[in-house]
VOMARSE-283987 format. One line per field, with one value per residue (C-alpha): residue in three letters; chain; x, y, z. Coordinates in nm, 2 decimals. Example, Ala and Ser with C-alpha at 12.3 -4.5 7.8 and 13.67 -1.06 7.14 Angstrom:
2
resn <- ALA  SER
chain <- A  A
c1 <- 1.23  1.37
c2 <- -0.45  -0.11
c3 <- 0.78  0.71
***
This chain:
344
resn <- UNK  UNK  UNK  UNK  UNK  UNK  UNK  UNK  UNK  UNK  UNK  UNK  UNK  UNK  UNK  UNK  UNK  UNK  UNK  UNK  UNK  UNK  UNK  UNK  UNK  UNK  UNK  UNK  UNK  UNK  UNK  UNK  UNK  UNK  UNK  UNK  UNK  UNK  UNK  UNK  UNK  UNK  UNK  UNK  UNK  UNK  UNK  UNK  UNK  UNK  UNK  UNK  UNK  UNK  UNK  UNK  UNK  UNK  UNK  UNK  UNK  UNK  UNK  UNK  UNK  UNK  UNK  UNK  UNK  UNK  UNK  UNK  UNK  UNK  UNK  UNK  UNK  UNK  UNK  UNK  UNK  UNK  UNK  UNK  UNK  UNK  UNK  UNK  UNK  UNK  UNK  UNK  UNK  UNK  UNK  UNK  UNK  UNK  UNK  UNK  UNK  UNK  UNK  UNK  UNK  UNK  UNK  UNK  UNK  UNK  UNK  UNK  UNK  UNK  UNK  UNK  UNK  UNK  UNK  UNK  UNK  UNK  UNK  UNK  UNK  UNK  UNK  UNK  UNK  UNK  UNK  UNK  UNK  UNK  UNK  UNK  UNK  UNK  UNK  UNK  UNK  UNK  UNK  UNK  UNK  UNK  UNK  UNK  UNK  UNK  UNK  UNK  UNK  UNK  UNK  UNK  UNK  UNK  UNK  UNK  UNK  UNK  UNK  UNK  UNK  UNK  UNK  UNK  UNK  UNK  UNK  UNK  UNK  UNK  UNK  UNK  UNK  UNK  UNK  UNK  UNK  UNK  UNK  UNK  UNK  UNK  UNK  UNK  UNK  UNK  UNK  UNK  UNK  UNK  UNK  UNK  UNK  UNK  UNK  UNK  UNK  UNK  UNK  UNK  UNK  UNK  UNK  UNK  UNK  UNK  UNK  UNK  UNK  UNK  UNK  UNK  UNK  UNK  UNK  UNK  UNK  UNK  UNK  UNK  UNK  UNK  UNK  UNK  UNK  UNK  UNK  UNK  UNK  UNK  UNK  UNK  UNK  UNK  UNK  UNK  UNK  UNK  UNK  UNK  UNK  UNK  UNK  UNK  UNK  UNK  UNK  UNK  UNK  UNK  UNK  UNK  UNK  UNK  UNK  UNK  UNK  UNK  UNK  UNK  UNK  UNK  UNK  UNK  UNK  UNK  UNK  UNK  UNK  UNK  UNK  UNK  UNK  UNK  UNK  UNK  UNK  UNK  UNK  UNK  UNK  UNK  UNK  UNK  UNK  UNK  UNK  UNK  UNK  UNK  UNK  UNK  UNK  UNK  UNK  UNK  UNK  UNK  UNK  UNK  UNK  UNK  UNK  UNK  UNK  UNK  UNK  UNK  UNK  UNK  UNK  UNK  UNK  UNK  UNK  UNK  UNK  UNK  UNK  UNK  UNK  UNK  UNK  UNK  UNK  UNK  UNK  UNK  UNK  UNK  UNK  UNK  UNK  UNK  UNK  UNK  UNK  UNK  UNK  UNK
chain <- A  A  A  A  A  A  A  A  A  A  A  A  A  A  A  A  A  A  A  A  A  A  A  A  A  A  A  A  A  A  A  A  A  A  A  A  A  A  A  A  A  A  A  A  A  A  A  A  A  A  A  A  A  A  A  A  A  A  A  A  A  A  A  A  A  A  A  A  A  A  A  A  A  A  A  A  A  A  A  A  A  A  A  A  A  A  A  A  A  A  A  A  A  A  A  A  A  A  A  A  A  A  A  A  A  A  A  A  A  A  A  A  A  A  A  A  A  A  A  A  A  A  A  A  A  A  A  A  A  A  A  A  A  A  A  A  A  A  A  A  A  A  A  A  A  A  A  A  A  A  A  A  A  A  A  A  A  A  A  A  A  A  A  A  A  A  A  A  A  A  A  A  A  A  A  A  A  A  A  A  A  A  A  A  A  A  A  A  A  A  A  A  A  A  A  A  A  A  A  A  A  A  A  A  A  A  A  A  A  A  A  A  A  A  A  A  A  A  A  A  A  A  A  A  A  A  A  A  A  A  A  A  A  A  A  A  A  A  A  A  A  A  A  A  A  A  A  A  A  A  A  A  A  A  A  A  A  A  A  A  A  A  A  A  A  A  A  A  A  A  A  A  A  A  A  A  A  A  A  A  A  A  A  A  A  A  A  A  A  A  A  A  A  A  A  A  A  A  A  A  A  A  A  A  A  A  A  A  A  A  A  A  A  A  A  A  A  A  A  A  A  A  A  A  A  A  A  A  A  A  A  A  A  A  A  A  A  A  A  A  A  A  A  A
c1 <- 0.97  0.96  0.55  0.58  0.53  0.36  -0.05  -0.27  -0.17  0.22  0.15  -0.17  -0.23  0.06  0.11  -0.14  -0.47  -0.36  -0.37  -0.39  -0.61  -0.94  -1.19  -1.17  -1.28  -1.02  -0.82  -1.13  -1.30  -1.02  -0.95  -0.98  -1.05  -1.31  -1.08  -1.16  -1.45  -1.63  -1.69  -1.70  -1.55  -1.23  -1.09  -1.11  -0.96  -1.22  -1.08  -0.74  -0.53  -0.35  -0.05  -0.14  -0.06  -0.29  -0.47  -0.14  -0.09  -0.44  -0.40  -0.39  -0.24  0.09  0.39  0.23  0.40  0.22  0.50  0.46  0.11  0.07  0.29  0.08  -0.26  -0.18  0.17  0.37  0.43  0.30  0.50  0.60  0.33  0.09  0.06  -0.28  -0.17  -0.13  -0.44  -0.57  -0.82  -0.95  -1.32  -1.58  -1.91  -2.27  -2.59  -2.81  -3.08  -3.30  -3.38  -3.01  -2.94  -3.22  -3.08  -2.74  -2.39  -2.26  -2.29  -2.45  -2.15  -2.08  -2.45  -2.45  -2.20  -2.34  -2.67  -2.48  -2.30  -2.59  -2.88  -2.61  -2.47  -2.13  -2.18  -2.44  -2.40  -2.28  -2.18  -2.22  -2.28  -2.68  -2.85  -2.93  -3.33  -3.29  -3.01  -3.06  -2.79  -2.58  -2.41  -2.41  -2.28  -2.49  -2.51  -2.71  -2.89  -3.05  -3.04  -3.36  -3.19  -2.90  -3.13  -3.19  -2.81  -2.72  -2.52  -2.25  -2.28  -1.91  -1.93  -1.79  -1.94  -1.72  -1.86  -1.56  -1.80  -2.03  -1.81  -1.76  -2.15  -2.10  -1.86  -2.06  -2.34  -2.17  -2.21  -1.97  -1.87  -1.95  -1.90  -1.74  -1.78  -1.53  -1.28  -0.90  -0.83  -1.09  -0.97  -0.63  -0.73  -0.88  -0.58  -0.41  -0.63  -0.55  -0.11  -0.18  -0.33  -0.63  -0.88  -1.20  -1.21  -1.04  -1.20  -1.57  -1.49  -1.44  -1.52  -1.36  -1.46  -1.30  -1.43  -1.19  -1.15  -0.97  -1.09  -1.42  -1.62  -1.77  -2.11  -2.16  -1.92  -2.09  -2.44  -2.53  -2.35  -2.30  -2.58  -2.83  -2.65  -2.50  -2.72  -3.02  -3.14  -3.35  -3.16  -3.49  -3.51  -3.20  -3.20  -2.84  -2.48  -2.23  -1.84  -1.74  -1.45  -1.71  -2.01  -2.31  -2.66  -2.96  -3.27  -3.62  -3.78  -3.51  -3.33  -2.94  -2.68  -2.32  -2.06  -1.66  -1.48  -1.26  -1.59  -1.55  -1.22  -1.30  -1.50  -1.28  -1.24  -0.87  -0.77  -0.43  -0.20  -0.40  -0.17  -0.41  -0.64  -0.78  -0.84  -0.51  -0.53  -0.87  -0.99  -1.19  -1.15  -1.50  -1.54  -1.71  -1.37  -1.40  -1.71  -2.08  -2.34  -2.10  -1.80  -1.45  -1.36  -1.02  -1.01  -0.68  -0.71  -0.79  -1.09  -1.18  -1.18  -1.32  -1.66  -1.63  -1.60  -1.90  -2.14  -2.03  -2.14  -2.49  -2.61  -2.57  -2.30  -2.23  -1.90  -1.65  -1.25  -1.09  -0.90  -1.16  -1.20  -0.85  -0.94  -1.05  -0.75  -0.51  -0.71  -0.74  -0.33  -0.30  -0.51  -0.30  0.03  -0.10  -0.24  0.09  0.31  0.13  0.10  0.40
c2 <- 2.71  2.89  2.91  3.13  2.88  2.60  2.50  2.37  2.01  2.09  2.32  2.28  1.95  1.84  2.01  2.12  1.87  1.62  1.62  2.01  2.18  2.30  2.41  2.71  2.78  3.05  2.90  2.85  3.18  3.33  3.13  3.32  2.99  2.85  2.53  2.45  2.36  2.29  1.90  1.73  2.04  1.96  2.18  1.97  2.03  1.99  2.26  2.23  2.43  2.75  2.76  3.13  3.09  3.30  3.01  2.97  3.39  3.33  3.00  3.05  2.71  2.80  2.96  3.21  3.46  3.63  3.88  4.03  4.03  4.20  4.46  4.48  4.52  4.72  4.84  4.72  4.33  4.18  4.32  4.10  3.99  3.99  3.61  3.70  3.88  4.27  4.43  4.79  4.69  4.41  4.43  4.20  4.30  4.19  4.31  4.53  4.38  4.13  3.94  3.91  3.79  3.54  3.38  3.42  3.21  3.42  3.77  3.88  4.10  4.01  4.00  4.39  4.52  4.40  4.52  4.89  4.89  4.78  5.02  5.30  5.25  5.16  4.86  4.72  4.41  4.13  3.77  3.49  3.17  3.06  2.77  2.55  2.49  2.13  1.97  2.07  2.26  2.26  2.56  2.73  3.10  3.39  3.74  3.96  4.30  4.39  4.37  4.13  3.84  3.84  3.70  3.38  3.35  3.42  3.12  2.88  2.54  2.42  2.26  2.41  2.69  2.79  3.17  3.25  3.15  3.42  3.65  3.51  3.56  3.89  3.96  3.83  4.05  4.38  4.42  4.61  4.72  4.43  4.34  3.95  3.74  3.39  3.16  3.27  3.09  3.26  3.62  3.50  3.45  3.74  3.90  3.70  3.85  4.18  4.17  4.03  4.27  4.11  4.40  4.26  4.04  4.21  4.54  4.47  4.36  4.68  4.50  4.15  3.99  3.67  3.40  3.22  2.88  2.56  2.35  2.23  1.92  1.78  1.77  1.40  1.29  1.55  1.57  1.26  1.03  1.16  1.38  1.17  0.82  0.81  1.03  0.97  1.32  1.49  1.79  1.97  1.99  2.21  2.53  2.57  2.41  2.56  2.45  2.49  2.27  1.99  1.96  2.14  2.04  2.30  2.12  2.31  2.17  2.33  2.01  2.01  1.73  1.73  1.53  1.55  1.68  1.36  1.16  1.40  1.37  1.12  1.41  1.68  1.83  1.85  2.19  2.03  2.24  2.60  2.78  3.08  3.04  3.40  3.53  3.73  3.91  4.07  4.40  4.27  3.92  3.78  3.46  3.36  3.20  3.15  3.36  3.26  3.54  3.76  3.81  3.86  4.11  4.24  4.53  4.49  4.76  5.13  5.05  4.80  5.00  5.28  5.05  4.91  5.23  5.36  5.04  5.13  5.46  5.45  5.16  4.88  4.70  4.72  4.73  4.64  4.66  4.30  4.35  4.33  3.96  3.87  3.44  3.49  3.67  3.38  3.16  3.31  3.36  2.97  2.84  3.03  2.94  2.58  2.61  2.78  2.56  2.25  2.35  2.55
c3 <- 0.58  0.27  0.15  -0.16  -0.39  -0.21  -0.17  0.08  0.03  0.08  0.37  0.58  0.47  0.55  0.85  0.98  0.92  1.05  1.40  1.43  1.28  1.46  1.21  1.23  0.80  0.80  0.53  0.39  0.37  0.21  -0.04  -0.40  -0.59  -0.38  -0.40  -0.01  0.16  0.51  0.54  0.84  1.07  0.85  0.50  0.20  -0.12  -0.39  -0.66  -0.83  -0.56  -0.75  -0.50  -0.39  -0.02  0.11  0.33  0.52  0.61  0.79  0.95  1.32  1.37  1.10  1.17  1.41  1.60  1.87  1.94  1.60  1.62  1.95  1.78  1.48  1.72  2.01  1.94  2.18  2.36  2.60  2.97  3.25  3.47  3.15  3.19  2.97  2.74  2.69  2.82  3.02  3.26  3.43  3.55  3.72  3.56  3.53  3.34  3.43  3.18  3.38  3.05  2.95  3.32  3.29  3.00  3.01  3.07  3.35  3.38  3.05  3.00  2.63  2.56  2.72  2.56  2.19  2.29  2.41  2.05  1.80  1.98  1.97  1.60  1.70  1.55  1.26  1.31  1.56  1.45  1.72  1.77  1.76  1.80  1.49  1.43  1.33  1.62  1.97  2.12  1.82  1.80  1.43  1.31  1.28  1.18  1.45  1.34  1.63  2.01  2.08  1.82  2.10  2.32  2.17  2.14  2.49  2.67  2.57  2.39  2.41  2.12  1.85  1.57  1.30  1.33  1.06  0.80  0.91  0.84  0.48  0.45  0.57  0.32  0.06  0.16  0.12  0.48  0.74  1.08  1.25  1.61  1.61  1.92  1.89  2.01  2.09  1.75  1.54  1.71  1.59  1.23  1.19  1.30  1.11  0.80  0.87  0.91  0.59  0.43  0.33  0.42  0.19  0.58  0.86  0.74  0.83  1.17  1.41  1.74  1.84  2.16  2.25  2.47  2.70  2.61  2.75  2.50  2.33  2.25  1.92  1.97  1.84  2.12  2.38  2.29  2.17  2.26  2.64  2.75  2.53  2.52  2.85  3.08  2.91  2.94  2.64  2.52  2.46  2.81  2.92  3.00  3.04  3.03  3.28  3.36  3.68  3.73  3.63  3.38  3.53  3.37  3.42  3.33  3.23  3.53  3.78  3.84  3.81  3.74  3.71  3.55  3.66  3.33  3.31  3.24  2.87  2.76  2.51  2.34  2.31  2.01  1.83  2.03  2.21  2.01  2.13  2.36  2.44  2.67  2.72  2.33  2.41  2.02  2.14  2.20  2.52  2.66  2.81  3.07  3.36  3.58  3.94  3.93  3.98  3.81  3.66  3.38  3.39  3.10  3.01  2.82  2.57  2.33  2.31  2.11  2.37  2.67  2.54  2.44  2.78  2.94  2.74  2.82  3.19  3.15  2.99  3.19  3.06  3.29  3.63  3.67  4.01  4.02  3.97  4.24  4.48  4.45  4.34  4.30  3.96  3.84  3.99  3.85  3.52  3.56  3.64  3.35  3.12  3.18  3.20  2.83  2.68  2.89  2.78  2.42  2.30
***
């Protein structure tokens, strides 16, 4: 499809918001006129669009072509046998921090390795997803400037946070050399940002860390009207939210329920067009599959390894070869051939 001449409304609206799009605010942040903005987790026009096409060059959802961005990234494509993507090293790793491992999701890994990068200025700056002060558990973007914020930030909501807008905040700020912790589709963006040429963005992110995702939940279907409608449970009382297979509910008071995922599927959010399930376009991958207390990373670029290899080094992660428990590298193998295959 030619786009050269065409707006939001001929392209992503048509294509695109319907029935794919998954907020990720990319179009949005980008946009010179400001003619787009965030309502309801959705773009909205509510400025005369000037048919620049820029929105579409960052959409992760339009026209993308992994190939040519693996190219652009890490200079080559993905080999055979890279089910996950290209990558260097695959690691099993855990904090050494007691109060990361106390509040983390898994491992702490991700909350290590930002912790490694901000106290030794590799990094200024981290954006992540928070919590918000006025819903409980809501997930909402935020710009990190020192280690003991990542604290209260540690843990996953799996509900969605549009951490791209962040990053416009950031840019509005003057700031720079910022670490960037997201989704596989936000990581795509961004890269997205940067084959285009749009460095006022991609430039002030030197670090990308990508969660892996199957998919998410809106937090009205998830929060309130499951965990507080349906299970009746207070969300001021949970200390943590873990999938395992199923839904696995830490309460304050030690207690633990779980829920079978098929029980949520009403709540999912619109991410059934996603074919990357590992953040494949980042320079180190970060989830906790098949493993209980501790973090799969995958090291993709040099840039990534070297950071890895560094946090290793000084401290801050122990570190033990993939390979010696192989179950969550098959797994991690199966889940994403299953997400391409049922989305491409």
């Amino acid at each position: 499809m030619s786009t050269q001449k065409l707006g939001f409304e001929e392209t992503l609206g048509r294509h695109i918001l319907p029935d794919k799009c998954i907020g990720c605010c990319a179009c949005i942040i980008v946009c010179p006129f400001k003619s787009l903005e965030y309502v309801e987790r959705r773009p909205a026009l509510v400025r005369e669009c000037r048919s620049c096409g820029i929105c579409v060059k960052v959409c992760p959802k339009f026209e993308t072509s992994t190939a040519d961005l693996e190219r652009f990234i890490f200079g080559r494509e993905r080999g055979g046998g890279e089910d996950f993507g290209v990558h260097n090293r695959i690691v099993i790793a855990r904090s050494r921090d007691e109060r990361i491992l106390r509040r983390c999701q898994d491992g702490g890994a991700v909350t290590s390795i930002l912790t490694f990068a901000l106290k030794n200025g590799i990094v200024e700056g981290a954006i992540v997803s928070g919590i918000d002060r006025e819903e409980p558990l809501k997930p909402t973007p935020k710009i990190i400037d020192d280690a003991d914020e990542l604290l209260e930030c540690a843990g996953t909501r799996y509900t969605y946070s549009p951490n791209l807008l962040a990053l416009k905040k950031a840019v509005i700020e003057g700031r720079g050399n910022l670490a960037f912790v997201g989704t596989p589709c936000q990581i795509t963006a961004i890269r997205k940002m940067g084959k285009a040429g749009l460095k006022r963005y991609s430039e002030k992110v030197n670090l990308l860390i990508g969660l892996f995702c199957s998919e998410c939940f809106t937090y009205k279907g998830l929060i309130k009207e499951y965990i507080i409608g349906k299970l009746g449970i207070d969300p001021y009382r949970i200390e943590k939210m873990n999938i395992k297979g199923k839904l696995i509910i830490k309460l304050k008071d030690g207690s633990v329920t779980s829920s079978s995922l098929k029980e949520l599927r009403r709540y999912r959010d619109n991410c059934g067009s996603c074919p990357d399930y590992s953040a494949e376009l980042s320079d180190i991958s970060a989830g906790g599959v098949g493993l209980d207390g501790w973090t799969l990373l995958i090291s993709r670029s040099i840039r990534g390894e070297e950071i890895l290899k560094a946090a290793e080094k000084e401290g801050f992660l122990k570190v033990i070869r993939a390979e010696e428990n192989m179950k969550p590298i098959n797994l991690l193998r199966r889940l994403s051939r299953r997400k391409r295959e049922r989305n491409t």
